[in-house]
N, C-alpha and C positions, 0 to 999 in steps of 0.2 A: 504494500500500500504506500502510496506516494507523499509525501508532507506536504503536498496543496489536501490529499483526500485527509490526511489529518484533522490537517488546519477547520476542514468543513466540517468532519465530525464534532472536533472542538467546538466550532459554531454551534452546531446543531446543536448538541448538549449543554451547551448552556443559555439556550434559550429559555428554559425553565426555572432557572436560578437568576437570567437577568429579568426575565419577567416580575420574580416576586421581589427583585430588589427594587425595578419601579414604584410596586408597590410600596414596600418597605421606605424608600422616598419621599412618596407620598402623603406617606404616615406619619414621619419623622417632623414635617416642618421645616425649621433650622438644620439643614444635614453639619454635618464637622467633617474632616479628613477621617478620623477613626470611624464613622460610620461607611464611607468607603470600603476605607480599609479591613475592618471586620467584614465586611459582606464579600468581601473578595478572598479573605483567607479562609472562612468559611465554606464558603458555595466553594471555589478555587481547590479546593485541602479534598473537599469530599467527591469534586466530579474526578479529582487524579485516583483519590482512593480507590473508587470503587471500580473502574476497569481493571485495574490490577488485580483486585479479589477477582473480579470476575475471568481474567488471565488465567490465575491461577487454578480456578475450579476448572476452567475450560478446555485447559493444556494437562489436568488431572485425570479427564476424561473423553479428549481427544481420542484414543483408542479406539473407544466404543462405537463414536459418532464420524469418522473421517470420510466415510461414505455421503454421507450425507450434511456435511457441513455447508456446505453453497447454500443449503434449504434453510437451515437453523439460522443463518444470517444475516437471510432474508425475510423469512417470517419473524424474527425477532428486530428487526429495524423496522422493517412493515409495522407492526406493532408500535413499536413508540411512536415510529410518522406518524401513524394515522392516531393515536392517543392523543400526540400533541396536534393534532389537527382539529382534533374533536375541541379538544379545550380550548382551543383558541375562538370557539363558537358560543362557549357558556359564558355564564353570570359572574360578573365578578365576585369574589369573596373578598370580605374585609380583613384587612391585614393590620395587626395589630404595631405599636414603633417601639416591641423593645429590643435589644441588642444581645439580650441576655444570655447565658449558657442555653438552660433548655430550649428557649423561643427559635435560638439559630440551630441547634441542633436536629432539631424536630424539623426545622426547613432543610438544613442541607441532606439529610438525609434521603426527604423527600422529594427534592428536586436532583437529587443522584441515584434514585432508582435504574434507573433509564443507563446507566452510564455502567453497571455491575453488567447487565445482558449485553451494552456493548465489546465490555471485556473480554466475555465470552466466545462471542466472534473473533476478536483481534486472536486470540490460540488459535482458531480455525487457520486464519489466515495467515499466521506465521509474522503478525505484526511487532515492529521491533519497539516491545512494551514500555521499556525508560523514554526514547520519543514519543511515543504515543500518550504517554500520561503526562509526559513534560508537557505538551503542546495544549491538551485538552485542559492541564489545573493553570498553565500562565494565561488560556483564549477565557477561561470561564473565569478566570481573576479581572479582569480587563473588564469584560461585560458587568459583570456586577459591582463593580465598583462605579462605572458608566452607567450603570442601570438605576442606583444610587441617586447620582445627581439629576437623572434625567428624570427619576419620579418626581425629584423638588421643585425642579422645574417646568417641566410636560403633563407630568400627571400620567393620568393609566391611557392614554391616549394609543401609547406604540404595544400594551401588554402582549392583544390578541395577533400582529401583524407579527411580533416576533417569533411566538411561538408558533404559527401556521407557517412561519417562512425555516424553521427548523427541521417540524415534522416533513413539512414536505424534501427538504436534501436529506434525509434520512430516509426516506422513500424510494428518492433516486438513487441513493447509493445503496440499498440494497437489493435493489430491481440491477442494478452495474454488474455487484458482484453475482445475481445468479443468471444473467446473461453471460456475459466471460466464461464462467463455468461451462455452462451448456453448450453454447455455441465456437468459444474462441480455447475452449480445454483448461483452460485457468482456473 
């Protein structure tokens, strides 16, 4: 996998952590550099974590699945695409402004769901995992710290655009990988 298709999956995963830090913006009022910055070590910390767990399961049981990896790929990117496509359709939820242990943990968590089954893949794929999780916690640090100011500023205005503009290159690249597959032996 190439460091432009990286770079996109980075994008792409952290469209749900910069989404809720718009929110979290929002909410804040008066943002400071430490609210940046927390929302970026934060969301940033857990979208590298959880590919690598997800690496590690993936490359644990690569074995069983090598057959059919192009499919798991793709149905699991298909998945979060079209997840985060869906959500990018609903109602906002109100975001509460604290910064706190649990408030952020419970978000990064769950705005790194999505990034543990991408992990997954990247074992399939023979992705070289220290760049892969380099790229995706400094693109998801970036965005959220961005996402930050831009809720103090913008408001929930950009939430639903980013995340449907995620899910959908999540879409395309795993519609890539199992074309390649099929048709080009990759």
């Amino acid at each position: 996998m190439s460091v432009i298709e990286l770079i996109l999956i980075g994008i792409s995963l952290s469209m749900d952590a910069f989404a809720v830090s718009i929110c979290k913006g929002l909410s804040v009022g008066k943002i400071r550099p430490k609210h940046m910055i927390s929302a970026g070590i934060w969301f940033g910390g857990f979208q590298a974590l959880m590919p690598l767990i997800g690496f590690l399961l993936g490359s644990t049981f690569e074995q069983y699945i090598t057959s059919i990896d192009h499919w798991v790929a793709f149905i699991l990117l298909g998945i979060i695409g079209f997840n985060m496509v869906k959500e990018s359709w609903e109602e906002e939820n109100d975001q509460d402004s604290s910064f706190g242990f649990k408030a952020m943990l419970v978000l990064a968590v769950a705005t790194s769901i999505d990034a543990l089954a991408v992990g997954i893949t990247f074992a399939f794929l023979k992705v070289d995992i220290l760049l892969a999780v380099t790229l995706i916690g400094i693109t998801t640090f970036l965005f959220s710290a961005a996402g930050i100011k831009i809720g103090s500023v913008f408001g929930a205005k950009y939430k639903s655009k980013a995340e449907l503009f995620g899910g959908v290159v999540l879409i395309f690249l795993g519609t890539k990988i199992l074309i390649e597959h099929l048709f080009f032996g990759g």
